[in-house]
VOPAGU-2260 file (C-alpha; in pm, 1 decimal, decimal comma):
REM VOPAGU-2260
SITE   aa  ch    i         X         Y         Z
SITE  UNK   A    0       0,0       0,0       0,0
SITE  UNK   A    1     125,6     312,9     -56,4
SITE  UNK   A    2      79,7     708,1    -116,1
SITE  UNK   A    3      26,5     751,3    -449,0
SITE  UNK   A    4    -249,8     438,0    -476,6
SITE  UNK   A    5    -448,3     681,1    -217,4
SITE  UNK   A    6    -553,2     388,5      22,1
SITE  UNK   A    7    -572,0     513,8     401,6
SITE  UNK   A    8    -512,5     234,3     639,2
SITE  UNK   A    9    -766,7     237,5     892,9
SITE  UNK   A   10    -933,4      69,9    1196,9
SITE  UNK   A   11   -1189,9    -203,0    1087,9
SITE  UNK   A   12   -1397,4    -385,9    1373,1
SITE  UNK   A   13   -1268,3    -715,5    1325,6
SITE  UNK   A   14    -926,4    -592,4    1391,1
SITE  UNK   A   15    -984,9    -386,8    1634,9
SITE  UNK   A   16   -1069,0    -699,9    1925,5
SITE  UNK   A   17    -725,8    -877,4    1842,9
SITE  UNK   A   18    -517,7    -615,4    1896,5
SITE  UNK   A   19    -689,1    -473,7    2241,9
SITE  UNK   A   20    -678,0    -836,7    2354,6
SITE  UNK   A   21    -308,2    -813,4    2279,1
SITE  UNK   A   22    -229,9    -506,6    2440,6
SITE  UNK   A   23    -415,0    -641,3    2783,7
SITE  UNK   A   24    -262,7    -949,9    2750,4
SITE  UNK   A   25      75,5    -788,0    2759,7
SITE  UNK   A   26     -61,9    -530,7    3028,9
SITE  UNK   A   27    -181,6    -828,1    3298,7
SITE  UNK   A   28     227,7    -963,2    3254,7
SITE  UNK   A   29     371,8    -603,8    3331,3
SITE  UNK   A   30     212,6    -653,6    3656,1
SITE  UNK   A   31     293,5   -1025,9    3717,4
SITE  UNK   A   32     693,6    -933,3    3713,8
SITE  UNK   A   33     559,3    -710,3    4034,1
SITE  UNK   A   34     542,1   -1027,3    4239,5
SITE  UNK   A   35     811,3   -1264,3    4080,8
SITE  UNK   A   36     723,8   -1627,8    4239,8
SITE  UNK   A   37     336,4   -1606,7    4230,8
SITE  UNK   A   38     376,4   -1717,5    3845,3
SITE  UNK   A   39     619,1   -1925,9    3664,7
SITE  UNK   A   40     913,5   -1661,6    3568,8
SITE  UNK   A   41     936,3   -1856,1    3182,1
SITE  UNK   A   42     547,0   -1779,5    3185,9
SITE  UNK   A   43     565,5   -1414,5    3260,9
SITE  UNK   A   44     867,3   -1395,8    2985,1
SITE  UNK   A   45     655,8   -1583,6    2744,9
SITE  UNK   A   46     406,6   -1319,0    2824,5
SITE  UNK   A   47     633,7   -1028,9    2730,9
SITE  UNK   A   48     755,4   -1153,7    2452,5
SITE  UNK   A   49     481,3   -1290,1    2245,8
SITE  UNK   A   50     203,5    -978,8    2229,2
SITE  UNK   A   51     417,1    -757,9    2116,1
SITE  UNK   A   52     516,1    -976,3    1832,5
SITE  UNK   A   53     158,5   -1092,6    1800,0
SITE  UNK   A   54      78,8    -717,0    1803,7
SITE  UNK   A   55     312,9    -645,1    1504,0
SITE  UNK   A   56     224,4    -893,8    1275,0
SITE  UNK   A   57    -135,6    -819,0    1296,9
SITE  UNK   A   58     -89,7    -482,6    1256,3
SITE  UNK   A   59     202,1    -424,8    1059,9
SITE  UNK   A   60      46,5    -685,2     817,7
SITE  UNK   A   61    -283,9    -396,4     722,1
SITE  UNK   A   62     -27,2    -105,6     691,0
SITE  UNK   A   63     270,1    -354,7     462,6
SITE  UNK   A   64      90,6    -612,8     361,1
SITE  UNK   A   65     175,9    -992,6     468,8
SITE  UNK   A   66     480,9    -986,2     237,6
SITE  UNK   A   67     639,2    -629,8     407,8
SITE  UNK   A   68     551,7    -762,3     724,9
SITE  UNK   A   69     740,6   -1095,0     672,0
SITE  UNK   A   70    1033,5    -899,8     554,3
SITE  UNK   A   71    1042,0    -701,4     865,7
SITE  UNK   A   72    1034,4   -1006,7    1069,4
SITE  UNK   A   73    1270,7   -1206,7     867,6
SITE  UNK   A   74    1545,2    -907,5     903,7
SITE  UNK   A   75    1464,8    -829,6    1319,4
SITE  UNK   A   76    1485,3   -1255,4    1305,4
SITE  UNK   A   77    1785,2   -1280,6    1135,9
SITE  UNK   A   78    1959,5    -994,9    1226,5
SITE  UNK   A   79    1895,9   -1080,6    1654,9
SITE  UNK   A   80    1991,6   -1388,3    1614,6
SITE  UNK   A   81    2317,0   -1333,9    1439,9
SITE  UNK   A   82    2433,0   -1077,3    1682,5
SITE  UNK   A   83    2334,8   -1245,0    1971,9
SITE  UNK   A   84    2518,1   -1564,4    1880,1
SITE  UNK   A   85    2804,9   -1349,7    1861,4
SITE  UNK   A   86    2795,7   -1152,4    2125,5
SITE  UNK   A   87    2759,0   -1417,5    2326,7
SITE  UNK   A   88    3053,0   -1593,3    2236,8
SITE  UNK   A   89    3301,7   -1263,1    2135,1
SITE  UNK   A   90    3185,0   -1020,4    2364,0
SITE  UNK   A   91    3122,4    -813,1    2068,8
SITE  UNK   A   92    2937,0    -588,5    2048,2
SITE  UNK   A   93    2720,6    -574,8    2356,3
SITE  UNK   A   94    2960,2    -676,5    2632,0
SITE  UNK   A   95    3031,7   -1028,5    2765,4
SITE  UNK   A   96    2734,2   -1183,8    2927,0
SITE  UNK   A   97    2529,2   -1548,6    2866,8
SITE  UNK   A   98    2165,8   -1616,1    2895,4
SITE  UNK   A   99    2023,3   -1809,8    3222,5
SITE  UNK   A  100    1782,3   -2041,3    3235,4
SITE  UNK   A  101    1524,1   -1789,8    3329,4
SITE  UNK   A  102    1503,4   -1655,3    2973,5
SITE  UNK   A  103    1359,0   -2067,0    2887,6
SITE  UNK   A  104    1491,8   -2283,2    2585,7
SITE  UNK   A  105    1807,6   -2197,1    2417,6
SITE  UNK   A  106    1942,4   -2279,1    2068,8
SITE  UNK   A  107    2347,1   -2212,9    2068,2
SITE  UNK   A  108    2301,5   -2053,4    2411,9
SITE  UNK   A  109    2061,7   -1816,6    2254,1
SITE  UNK   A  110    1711,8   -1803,3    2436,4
SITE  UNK   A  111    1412,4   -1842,5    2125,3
SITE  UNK   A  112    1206,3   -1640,8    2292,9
SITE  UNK   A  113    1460,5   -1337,7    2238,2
SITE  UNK   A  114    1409,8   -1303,9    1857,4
SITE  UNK   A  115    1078,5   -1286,8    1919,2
SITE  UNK   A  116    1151,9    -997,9    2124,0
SITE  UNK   A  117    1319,4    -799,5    1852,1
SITE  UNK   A  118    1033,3    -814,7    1597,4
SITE  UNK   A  119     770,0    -672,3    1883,9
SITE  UNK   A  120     975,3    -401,3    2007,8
SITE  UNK   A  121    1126,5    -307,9    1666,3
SITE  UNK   A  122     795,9    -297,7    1518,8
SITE  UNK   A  123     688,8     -69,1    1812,7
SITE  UNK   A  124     955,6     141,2    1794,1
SITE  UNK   A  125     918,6     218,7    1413,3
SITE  UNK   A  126     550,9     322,6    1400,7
SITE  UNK   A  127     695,6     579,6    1676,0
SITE  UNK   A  128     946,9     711,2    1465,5
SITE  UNK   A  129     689,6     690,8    1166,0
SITE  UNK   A  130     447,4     879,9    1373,3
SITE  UNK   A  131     701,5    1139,7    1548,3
SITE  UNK   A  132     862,7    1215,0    1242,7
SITE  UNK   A  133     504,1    1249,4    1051,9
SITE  UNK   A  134     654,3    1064,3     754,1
SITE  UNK   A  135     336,7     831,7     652,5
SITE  UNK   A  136     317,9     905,1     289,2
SITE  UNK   A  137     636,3    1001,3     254,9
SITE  UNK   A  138     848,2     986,9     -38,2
SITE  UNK   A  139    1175,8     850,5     -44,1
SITE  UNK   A  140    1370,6    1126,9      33,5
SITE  UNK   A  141    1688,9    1112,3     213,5
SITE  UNK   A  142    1581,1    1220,7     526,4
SITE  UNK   A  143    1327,3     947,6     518,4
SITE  UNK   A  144    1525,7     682,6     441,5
SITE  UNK   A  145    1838,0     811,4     679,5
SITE  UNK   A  146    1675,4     975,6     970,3
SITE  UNK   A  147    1362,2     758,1    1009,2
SITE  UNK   A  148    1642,0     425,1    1116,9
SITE  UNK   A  149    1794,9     672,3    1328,4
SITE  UNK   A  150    1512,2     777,3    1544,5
SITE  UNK   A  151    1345,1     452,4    1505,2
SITE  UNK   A  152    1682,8     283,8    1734,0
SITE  UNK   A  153    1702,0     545,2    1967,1
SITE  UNK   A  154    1356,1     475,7    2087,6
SITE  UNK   A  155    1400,5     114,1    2110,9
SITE  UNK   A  156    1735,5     152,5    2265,6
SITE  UNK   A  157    1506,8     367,8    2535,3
SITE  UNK   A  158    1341,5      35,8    2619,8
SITE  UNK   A  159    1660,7    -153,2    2727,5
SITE  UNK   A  160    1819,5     134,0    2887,0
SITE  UNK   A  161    1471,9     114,4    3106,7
SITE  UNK   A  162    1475,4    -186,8    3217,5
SITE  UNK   A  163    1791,6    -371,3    3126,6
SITE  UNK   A  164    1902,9    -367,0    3470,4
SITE  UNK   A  165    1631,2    -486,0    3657,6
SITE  UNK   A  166    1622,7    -831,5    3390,2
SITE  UNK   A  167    2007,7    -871,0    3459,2
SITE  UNK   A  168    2093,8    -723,8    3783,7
SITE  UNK   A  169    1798,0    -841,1    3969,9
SITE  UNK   A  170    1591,2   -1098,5    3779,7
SITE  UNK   A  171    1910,3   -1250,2    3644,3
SITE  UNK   A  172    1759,3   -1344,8    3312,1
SITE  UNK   A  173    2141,0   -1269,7    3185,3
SITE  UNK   A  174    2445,6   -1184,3    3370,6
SITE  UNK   A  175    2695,2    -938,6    3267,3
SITE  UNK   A  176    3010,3   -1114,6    3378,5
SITE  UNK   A  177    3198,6    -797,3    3426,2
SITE  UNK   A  178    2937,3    -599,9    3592,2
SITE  UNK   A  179    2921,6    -262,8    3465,6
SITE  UNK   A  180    2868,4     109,6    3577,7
SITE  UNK   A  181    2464,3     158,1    3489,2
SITE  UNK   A  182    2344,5     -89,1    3783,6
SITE  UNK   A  183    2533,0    -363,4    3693,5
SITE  UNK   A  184    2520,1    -254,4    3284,9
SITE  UNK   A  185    2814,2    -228,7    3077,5
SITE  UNK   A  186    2760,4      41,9    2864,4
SITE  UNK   A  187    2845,8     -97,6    2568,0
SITE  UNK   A  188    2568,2    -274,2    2584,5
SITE  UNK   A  189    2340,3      16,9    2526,0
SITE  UNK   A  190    2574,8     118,8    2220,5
SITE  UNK   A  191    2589,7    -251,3    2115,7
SITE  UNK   A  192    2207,9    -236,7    2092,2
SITE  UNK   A  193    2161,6      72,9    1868,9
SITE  UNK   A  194    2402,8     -61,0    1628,2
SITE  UNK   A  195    2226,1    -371,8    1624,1
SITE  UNK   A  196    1868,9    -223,1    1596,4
SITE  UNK   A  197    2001,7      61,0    1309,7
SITE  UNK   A  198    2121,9    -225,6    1101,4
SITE  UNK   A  199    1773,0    -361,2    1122,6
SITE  UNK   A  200    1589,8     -31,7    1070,1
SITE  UNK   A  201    1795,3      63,4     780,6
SITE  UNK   A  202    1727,8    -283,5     590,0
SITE  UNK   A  203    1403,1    -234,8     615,1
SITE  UNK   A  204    1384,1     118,1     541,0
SITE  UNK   A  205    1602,3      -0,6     206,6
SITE  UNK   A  206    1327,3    -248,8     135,0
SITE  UNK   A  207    1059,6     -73,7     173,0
SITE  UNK   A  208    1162,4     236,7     -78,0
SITE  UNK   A  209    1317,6      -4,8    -285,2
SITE  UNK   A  210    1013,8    -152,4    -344,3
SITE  UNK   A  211     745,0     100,1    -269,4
SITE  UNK   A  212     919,8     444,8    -266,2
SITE  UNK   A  213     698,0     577,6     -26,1
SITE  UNK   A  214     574,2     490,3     318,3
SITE  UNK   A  215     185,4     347,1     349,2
SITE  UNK   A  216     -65,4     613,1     484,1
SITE  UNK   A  217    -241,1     539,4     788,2
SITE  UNK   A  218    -484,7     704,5     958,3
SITE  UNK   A  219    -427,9     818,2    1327,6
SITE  UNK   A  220    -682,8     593,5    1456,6
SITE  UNK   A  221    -481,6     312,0    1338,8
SITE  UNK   A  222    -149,0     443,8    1467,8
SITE  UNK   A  223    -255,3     491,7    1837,0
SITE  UNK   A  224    -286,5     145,8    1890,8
SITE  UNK   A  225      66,0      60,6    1861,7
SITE  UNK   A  226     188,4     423,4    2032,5
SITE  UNK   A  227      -9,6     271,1    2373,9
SITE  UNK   A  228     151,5     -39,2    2319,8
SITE  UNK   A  229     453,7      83,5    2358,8
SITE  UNK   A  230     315,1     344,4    2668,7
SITE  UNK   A  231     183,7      11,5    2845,4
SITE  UNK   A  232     559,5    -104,8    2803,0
SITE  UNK   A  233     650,1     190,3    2952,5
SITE  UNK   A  234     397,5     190,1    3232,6
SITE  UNK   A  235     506,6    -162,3    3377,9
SITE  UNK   A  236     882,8     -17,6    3460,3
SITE  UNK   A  237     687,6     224,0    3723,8
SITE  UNK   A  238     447,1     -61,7    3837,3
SITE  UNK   A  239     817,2    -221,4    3987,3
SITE  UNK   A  240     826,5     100,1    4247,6
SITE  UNK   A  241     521,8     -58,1    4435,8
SITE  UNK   A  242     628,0    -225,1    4739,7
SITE  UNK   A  243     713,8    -607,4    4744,6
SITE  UNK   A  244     918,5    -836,0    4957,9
SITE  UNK   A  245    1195,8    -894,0    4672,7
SITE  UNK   A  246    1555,5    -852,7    4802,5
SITE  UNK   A  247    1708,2    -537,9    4939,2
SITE  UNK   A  248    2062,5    -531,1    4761,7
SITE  UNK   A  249    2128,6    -737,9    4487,2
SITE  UNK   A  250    2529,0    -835,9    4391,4
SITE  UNK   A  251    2642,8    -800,9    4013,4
SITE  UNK   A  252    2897,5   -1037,8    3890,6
SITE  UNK   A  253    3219,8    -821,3    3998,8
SITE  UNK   A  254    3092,4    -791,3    4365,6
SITE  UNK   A  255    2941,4    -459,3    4322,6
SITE  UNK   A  256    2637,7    -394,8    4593,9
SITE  UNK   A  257    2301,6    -234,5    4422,5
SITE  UNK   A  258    2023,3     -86,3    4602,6
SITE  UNK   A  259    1739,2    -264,1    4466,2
SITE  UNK   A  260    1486,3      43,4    4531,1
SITE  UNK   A  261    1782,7     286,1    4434,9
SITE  UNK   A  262    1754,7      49,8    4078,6
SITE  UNK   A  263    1362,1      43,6    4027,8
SITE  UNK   A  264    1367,9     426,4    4093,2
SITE  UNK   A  265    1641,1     488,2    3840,6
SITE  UNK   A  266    1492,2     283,0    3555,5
SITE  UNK   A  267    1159,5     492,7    3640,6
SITE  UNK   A  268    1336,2     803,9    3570,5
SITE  UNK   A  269    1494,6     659,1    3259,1
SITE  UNK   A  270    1179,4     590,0    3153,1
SITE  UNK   A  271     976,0     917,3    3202,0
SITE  UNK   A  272    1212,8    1061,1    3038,6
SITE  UNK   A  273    1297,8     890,2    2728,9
SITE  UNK   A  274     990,4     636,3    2635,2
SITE  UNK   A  275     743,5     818,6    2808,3
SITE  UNK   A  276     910,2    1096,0    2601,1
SITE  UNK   A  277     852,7     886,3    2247,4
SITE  UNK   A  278     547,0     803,9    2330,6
SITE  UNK   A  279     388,1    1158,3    2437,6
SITE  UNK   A  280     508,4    1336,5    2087,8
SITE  UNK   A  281     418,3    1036,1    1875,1
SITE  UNK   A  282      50,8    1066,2    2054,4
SITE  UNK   A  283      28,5    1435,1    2045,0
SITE  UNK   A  284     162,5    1403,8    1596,8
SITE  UNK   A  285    -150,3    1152,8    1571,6
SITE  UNK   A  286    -369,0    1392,3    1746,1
SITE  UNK   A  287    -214,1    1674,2    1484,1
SITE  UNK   A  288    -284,1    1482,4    1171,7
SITE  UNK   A  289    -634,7    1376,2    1353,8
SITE  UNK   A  290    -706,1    1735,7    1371,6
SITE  UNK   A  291    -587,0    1820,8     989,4
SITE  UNK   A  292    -775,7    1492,1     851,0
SITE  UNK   A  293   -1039,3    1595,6     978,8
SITE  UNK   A  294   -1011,7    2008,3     931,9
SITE  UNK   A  295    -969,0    1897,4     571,7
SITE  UNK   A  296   -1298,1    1715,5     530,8
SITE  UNK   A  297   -1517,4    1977,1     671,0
SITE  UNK   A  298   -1363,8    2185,2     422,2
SITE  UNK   A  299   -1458,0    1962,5     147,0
């Protein structure tokens, strides 16, 4: 689908159910991590995972059709999995760490349920960057095709640097065997992530005017669904300041003594600031293009 054929993508009722089912699905597992131990930790993982990339597919497959969509998922797929593998093993380019058993089945010491957590996320994190930048319709100018990758892995980057400790340093879903100066967080994890996510991005981004030459128009209705999503995601890093009777200090690998409360509150900040951020100004560009949609049909 695309500008020039005219076709606006939006809500229809039978879509709408999935994709609200989705999003509450994904909402209820934000607040089991609260109370880690009440429900099976691979459960609550499984639950984080596989809404999001539920969510995508559903949606993403109205706005690119099955085929774009598939491409999308293929690349995050591919693309995770590759890095992971090596990072695992090299160090490079996130740091040296390995997967625990809390993360569930492994291939090559690489948790499945991880890939799946690129193409959710990703997905997420584009329509932000779509929406934020106001580029549905777009041609494929430079800024498009350059900026648009750009944006699209800072905001996802936003999402790890909200939560990554709290999954490593406290959870211990992975350990970072050198510890590292953000709670427990090397940073070169955080820079080992953009890269990772740009090279995604900017596949895609080459697809997609390679093949198209403009982005597909959507109508806000349809875009707000996947800007919540990723508010939700946002939301259940502050549901971890309520009180609970997990530990008091936590340990990293290189003996290094955390705060856990000191830890929740930080990654709270982090994330008022950065997703919460992304996900006001991609709300309030809907709620723009709402207003001129709809300032343009009175006048006609």
């Amino acid at each position: 689908m695309s500008a020039s054929a005219e076709a606006i993508t939006t809500y229809k009722p039978e879509g709408t159910l999935a994709l609200w089912l989705l999003m509450g699905i994904y909402a209820v597992a934000r607040g089991l991590q609260v109370y880690p131990g009440r429900t099976p930790m691979l459960t609550v993982v499984a639950l984080h995972v596989a809404p999001p990339a539920l969510f995508a597919l559903l949606h993403g497959s109205r706005l690119y059709g099955w085929r774009g969509i598939g491409v999308f998922a293929a690349i995050c797929l591919f693309v995770g999995d590759a890095v992971e593998n090596v990072g695992i093993r090299s160090g490079f380019p996130f740091g040296h760490y390995y997967f625990t058993d809390l993360m569930g089945p492994k291939i090559s010491g690489v948790p499945v349920l991880l890939a799946l957590a690129y193409v959710g996320m990703a997905y997420l994190s584009w329509v932000l960057a779509c929406s934020i930048l106001g580029l549905w319709g777009a041609r494929a100018e430079s800024h498009a095709r350059l900026v648009l990758p750009l944006l699209a892995s800072s905001i996802m980057v936003s999402w790890d640097l909200s939560q990554d400790p709290i999954w490593s340093t406290v959870l211990r879903a992975w350990t970072w065997q050198d510890g590292g100066v953000y709670f427990g967080v090397p940073v070169s994890n955080f820079l080992g992530w953009f890269l990772t996510v740009y090279v995604i991005f900017q596949m895609f981004a080459i697809y997609l005017f390679r093949f198209s030459h403009s982005l597909p128009v959507a109508s806000p209705s349809y875009l707000r669904p996947a800007v919540l999503f990723y508010a939700i995601s946002a939301a259940g890093n502050l549901l971890l300041l309520l009180p609970n009777k997990q530990a008091a200090v936590v340990f990293d690998p290189a003996g290094i003594r955390w705060r856990v409360r000191s830890l929740t509150e930080a990654c709270a900040l982090v994330t008022l600031l950065t997703m919460g951020s992304f996900a006001i100004l991609a709300w309030k560009r809907t709620a723009d293009q709402h207003s001129a949609m709809s300032s343009r049909q009175s006048v006609a």
